[in-house]
Backbone as JSON, one array per atom type, in Angstrom:
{
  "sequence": "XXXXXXXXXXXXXXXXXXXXXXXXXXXXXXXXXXXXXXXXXXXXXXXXXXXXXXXXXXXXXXXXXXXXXXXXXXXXXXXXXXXXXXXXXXXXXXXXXXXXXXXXXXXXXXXXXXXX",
  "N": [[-29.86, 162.94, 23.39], [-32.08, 163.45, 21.15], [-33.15, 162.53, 17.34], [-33.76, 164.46, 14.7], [-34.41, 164.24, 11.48], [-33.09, 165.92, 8.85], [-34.28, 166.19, 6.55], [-37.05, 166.22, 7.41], [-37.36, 169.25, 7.92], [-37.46, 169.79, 5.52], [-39.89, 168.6, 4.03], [-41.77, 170.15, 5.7], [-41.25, 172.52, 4.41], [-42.1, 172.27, 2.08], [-44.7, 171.64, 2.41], [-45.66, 174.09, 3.88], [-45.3, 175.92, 1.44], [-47.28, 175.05, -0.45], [-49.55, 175.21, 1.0], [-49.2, 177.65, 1.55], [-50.13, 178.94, -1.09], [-52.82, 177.96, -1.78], [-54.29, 179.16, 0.98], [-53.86, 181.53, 0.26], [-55.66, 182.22, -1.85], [-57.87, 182.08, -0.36], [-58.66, 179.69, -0.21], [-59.2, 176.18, 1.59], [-56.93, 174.54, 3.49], [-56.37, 171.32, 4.13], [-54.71, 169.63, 6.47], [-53.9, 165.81, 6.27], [-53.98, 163.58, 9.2], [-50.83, 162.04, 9.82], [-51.42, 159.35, 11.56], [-53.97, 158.55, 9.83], [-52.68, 158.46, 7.33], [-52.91, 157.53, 4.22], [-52.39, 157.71, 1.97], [-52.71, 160.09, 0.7], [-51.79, 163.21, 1.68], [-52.81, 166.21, 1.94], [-56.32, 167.54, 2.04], [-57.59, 169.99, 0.26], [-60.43, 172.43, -0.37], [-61.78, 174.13, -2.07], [-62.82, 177.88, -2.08], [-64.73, 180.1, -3.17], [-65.45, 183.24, -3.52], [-65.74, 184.0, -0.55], [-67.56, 181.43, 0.14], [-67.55, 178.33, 1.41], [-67.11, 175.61, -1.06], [-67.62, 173.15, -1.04], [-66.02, 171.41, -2.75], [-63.37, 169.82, -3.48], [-59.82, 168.71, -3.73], [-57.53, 165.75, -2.82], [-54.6, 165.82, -2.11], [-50.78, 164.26, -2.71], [-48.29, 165.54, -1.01], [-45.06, 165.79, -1.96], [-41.54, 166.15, -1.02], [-38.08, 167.25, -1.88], [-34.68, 167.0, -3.6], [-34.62, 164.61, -4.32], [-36.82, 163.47, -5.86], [-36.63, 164.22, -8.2], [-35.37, 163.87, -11.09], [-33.04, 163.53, -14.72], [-35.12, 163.35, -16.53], [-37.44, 164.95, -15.07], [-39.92, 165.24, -12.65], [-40.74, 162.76, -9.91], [-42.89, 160.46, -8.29], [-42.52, 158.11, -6.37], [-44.14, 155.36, -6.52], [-46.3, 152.59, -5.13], [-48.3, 149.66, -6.46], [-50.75, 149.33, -5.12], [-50.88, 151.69, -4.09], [-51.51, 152.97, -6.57], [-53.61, 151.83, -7.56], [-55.07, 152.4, -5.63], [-55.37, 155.48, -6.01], [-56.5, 155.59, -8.51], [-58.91, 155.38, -8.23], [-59.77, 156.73, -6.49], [-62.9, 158.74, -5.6], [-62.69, 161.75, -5.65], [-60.87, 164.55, -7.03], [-57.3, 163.67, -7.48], [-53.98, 164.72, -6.42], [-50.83, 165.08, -7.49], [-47.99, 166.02, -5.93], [-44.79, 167.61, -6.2], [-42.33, 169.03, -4.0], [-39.75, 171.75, -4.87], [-37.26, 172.31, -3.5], [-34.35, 173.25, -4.32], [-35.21, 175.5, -6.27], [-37.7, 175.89, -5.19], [-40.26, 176.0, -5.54], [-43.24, 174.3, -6.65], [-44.54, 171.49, -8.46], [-47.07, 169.88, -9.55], [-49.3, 167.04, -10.36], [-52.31, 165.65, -12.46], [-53.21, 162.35, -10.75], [-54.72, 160.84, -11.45], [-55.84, 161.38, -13.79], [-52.9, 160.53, -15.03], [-52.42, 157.74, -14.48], [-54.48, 157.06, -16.21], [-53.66, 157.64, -18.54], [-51.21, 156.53, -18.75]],
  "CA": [[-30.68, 163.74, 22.5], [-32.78, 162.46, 19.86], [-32.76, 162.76, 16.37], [-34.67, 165.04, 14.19], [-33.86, 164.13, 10.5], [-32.58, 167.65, 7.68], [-35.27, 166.18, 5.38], [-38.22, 166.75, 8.03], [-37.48, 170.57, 7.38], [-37.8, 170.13, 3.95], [-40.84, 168.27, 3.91], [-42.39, 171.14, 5.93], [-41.2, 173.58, 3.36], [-42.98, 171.59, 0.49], [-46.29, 171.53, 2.86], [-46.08, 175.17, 3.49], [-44.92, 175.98, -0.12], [-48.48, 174.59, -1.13], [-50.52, 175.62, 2.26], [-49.26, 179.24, 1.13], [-50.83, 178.78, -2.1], [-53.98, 177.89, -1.38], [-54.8, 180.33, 1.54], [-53.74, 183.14, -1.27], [-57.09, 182.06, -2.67], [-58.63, 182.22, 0.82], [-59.49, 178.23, -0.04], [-59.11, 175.5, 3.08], [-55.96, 173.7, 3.44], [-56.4, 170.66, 5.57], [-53.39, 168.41, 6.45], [-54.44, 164.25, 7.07], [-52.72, 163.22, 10.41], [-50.01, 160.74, 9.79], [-51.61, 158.3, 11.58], [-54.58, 158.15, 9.06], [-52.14, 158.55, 5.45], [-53.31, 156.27, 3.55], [-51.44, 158.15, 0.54], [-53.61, 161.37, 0.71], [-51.11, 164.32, 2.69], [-53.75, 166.97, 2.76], [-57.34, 167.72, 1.44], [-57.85, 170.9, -0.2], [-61.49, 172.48, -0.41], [-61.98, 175.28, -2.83], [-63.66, 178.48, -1.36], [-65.28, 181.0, -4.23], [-66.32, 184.49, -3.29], [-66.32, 183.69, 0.69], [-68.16, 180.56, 0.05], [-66.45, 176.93, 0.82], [-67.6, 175.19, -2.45], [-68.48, 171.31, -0.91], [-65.22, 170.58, -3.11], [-61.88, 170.19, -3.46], [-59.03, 167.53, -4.11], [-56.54, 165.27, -2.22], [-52.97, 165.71, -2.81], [-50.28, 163.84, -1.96], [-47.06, 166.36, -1.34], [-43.69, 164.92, -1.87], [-40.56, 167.68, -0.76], [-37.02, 167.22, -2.22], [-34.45, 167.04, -4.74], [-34.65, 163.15, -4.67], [-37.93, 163.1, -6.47], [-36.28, 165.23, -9.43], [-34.11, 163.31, -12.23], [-33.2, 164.21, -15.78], [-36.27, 163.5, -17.3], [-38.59, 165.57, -14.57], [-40.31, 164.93, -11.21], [-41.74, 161.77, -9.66], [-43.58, 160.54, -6.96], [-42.75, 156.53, -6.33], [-45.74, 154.67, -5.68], [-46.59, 150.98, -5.49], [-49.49, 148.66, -7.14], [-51.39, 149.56, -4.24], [-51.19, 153.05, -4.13], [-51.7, 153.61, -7.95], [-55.02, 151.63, -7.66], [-56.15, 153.88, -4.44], [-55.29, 156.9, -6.03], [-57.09, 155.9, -9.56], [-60.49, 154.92, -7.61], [-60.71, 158.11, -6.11], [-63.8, 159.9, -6.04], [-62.1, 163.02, -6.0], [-59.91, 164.45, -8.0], [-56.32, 163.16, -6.71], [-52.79, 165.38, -7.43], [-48.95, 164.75, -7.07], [-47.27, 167.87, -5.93], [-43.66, 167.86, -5.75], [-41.93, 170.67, -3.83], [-38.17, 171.58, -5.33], [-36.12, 173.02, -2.48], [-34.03, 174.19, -4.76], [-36.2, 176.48, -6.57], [-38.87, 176.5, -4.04], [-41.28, 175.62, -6.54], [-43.78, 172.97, -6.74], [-44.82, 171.1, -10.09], [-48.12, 169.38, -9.94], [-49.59, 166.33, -11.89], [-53.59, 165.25, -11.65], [-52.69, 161.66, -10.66], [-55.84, 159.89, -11.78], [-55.22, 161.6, -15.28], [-51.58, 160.07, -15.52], [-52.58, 156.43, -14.72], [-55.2, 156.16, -17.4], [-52.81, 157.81, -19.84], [-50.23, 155.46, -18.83]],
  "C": [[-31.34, 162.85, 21.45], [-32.49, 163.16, 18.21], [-33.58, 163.32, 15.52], [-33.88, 164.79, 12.62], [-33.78, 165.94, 9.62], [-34.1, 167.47, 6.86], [-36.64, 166.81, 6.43], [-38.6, 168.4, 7.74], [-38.01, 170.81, 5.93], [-39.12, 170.05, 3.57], [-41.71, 169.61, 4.17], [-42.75, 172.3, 5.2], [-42.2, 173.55, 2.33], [-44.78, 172.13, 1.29], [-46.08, 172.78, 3.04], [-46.27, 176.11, 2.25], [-46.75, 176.4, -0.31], [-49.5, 175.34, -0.2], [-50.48, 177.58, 1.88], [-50.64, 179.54, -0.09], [-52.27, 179.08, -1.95], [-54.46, 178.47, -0.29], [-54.54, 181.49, 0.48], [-54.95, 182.72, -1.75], [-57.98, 182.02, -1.62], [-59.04, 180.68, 0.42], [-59.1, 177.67, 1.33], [-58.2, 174.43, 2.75], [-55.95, 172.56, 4.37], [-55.82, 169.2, 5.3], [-54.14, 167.39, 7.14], [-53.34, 164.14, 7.75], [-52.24, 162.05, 9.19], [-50.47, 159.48, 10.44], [-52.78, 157.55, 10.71], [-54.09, 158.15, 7.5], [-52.18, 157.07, 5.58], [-52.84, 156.51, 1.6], [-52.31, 159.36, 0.13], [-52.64, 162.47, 1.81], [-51.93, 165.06, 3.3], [-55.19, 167.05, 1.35], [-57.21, 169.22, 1.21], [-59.9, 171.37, -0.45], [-61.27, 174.04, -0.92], [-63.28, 176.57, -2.2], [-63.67, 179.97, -2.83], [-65.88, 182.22, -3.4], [-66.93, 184.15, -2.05], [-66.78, 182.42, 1.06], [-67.35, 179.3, 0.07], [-68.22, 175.9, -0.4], [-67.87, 173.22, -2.3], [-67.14, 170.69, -2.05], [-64.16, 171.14, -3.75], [-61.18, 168.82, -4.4], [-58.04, 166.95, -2.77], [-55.09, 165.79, -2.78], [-51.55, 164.93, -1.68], [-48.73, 164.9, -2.31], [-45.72, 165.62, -0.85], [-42.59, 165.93, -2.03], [-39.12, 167.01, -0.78], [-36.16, 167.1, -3.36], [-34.32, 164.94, -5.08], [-35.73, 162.75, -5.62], [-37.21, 163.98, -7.7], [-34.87, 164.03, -10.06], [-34.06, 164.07, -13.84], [-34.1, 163.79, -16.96], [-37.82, 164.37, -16.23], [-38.79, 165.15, -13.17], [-41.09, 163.88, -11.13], [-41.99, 160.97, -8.39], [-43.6, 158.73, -6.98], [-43.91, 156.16, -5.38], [-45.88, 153.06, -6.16], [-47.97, 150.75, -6.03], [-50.53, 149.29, -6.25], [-51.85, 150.99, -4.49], [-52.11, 153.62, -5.19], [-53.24, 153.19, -7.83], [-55.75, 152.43, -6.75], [-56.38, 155.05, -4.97], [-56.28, 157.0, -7.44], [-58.68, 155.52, -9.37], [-60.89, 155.94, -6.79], [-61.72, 158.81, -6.54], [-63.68, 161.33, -6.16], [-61.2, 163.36, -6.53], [-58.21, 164.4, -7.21], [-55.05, 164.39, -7.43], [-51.7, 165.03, -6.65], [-48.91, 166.03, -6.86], [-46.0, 167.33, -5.16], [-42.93, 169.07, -4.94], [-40.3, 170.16, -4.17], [-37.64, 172.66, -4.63], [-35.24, 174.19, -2.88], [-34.12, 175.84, -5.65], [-36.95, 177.06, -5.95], [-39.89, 177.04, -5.03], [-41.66, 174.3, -6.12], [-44.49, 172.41, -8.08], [-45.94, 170.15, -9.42], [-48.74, 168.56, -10.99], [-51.21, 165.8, -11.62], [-52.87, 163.4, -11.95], [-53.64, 160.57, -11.61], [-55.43, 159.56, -13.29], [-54.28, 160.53, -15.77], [-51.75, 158.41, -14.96], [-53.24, 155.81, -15.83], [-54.91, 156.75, -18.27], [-51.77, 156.42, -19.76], [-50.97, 153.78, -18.1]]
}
């Protein structure tokens, strides 16, 4: 048999979590294959009164209680990443999903580099 990891479920949870979300607004949820992440999960495209709106955001969704400590939620990222994600032309977001809640907390990423 092969091996399907516990966390894979979770992950899924986090990506539907969010995929719920955003159809509740009738917007367009659209997951990047795995073989093109490049630190982008899925694109989002905002849809107004029927209409898709030419724009959205990236987000990268991160699903468990490992990303949660006692100062909050966080999304490890290297040198690399941080510069991809703060040269985006679109607007970039963290989204944690918390299993245990089954909640997701959201940060705009771009924002939180050129604060910090």
């Amino acid at each position: 048999m092969t091996f399907r990891s516990q966390n894979r479920v979770i992950e899924l949870e986090g990506e539907n979590y969010v995929r719920g979300i955003v159809q509740s607004f009738n917007s367009i949820f659209q997951i990047i294959d795995g073989r093109n992440d490049q630190g982008n999960d899925v694109y989002v495209e905002f849809v107004v009164e029927n209409r898709a709106m030419n724009f959205g955001f990236f987000a990268q969704i991160k699903s468990g209680t490992s990303y949660k400590d006692g100062s909050g939620y966080k999304i490890p990222a290297n040198q690399d990443h941080l510069q991809y994600w703060n040269q985006a032309l679109y607007p970039m977001l963290g989204i944690v999903y918390d299993p245990e809640l089954r909640k997701a907390f959201w940060i705009d990423i771009k924002d939180y580099i050129s604060s910090n």
